[in-house]
C-alpha positions in Angstrom: -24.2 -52.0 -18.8 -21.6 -52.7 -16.3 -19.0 -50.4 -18.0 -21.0 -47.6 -18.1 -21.8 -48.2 -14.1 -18.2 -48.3 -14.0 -17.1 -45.5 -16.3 -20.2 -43.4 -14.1 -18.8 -44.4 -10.5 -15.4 -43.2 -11.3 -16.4 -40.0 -13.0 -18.3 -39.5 -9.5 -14.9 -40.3 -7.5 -12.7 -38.4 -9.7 -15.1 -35.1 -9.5 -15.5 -35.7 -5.5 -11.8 -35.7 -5.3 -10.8 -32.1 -7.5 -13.9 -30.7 -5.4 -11.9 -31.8 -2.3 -8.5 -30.1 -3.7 -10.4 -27.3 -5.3 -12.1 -26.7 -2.0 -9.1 -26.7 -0.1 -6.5 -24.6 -2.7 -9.6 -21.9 -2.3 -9.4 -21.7 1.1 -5.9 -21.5 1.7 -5.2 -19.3 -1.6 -8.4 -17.2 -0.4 -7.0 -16.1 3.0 -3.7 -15.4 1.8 -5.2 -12.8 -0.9 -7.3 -11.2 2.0 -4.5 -10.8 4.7 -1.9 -9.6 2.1 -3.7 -7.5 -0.1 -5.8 -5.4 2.6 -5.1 -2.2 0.5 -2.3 -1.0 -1.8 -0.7 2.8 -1.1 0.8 4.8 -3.7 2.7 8.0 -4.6 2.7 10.4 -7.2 5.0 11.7 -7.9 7.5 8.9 -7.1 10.8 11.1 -7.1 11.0 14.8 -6.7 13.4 17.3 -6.5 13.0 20.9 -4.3 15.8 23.6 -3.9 17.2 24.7 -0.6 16.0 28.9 -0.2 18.3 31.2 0.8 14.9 32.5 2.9 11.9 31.4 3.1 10.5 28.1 2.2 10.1 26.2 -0.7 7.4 23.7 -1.1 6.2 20.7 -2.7 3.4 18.4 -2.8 3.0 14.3 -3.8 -0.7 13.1 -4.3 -1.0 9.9 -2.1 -3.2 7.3 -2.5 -4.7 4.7 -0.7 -7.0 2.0 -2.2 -8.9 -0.7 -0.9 -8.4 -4.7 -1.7 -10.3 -7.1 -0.4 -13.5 -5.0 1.4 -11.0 -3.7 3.7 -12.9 -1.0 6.5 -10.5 0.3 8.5 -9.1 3.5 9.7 -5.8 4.2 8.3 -3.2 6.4 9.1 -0.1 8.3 7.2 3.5 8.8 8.5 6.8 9.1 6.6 10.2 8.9 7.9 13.3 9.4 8.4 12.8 13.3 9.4 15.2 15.5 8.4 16.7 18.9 9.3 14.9 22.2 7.9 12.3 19.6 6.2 9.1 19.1 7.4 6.3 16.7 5.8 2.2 17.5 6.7 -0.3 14.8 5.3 -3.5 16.6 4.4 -5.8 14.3 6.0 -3.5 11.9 7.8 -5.8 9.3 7.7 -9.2 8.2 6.4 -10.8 4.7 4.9 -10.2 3.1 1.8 -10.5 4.8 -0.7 -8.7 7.8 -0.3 -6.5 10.7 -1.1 -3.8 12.4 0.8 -1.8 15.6 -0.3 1.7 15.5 1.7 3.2 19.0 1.6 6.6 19.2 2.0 8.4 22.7 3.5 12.3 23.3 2.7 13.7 25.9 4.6 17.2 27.5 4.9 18.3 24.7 7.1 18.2 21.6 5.1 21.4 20.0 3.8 21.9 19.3 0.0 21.1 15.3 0.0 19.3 12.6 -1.7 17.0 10.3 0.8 14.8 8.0 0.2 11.8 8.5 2.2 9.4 5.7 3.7 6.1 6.7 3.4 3.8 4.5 5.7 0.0 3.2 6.1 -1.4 1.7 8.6 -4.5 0.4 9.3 -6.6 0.3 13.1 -5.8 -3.3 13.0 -2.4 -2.8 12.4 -2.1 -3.9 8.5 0.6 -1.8 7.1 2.0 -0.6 3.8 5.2 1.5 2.5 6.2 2.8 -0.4 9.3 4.7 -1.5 9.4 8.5 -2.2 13.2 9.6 -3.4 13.5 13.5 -2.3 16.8 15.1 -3.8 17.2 18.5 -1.8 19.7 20.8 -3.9 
C-alpha cells in the first residue's frame, strides 16, 4: 500500500506543479495576444499603378479592411502618408469599429511627378492601438 500512497502523492505534486506553470504561461502568453493583436488592417489591392492625365483626373480605388482580434471595440481611424503633389487620397468612411470596410480613392491630376512611393496606410484605434500596412503606388 505504501507505494501506491507514494506513487498517488506525487502524481498530486507533479499535476499541482504544471497547473502552476500552465497557469502562469496562460497569463503571460494571454496578455501578449490581446495587446498585440487588437485588430489586423489590410489592403487590396497591395500595389497599383495610375497614369498622370494630361487633364483631368485619373482615379483609383484600394478596398481596405479592418478586422477585429481579440473583442477589440474601439473607434478607429484611417490616414496614409507621405502626401504627395497632384495626389490626393479620401477614405470613404475614415473610421468605424471592427469589422469594417474602407474604399480609399485616389485622384491623379496633371501635377503629379512620375514616381514610385510606398505609401503608409495607418489605423488607429481611440485608445491609441495602431496598425500599418504598405500600399506601393507607381504614378507613370
Amino acid at each position: 500500500m505504501e507505494p501506491l500512497v507514494m506513487k498517488l502523492l506525487a502524481g498530486v505534486i507533479f499535476f499541482g506543479l504544471a497547473l502552476t506553470v500552465g497557469v502562469a504561461l496562460y497569463t503571460q502568453l494571454g496578455r501578449g495576444i490581446s495587446s498585440s493583436t487588437a485588430f489586423q488592417l489590410s489592403a487590396e489591392p497591395s500595389s497599383l499603378t495610375v497614369g498622370i492625365p494630361e487633364n483631368g483626373e485619373n482615379t483609383a480605388t484600394v478596398r481596405i479592411s479592418v478586422t477585429r482580434i481579440a473583442g477589440y471595440d474601439k473607434t478607429i481611424f484611417l490616414s496614409a502618408t507621405p502626401s504627395l503633389p497632384g495626389v490626393f487620397l479620401q477614405f470613404s468612411p475614415s473610421g468605424g469599429t471592427p469589422d469594417f470596410y474602407s474604399t480609399l480613392e485616389i485622384r491623379v491630376t496633371p501635377s503629379a511627378s512620375p514616381s514610385s512611393v510606398t505609401l503608409t496606410l495607418r489605423a488607429r484605434g481611440e485608445d491609441g492601438t495602431e496598425r500599418t500596412c504598405p500600399l506601393d503606388l507607381k504614378l507613370e
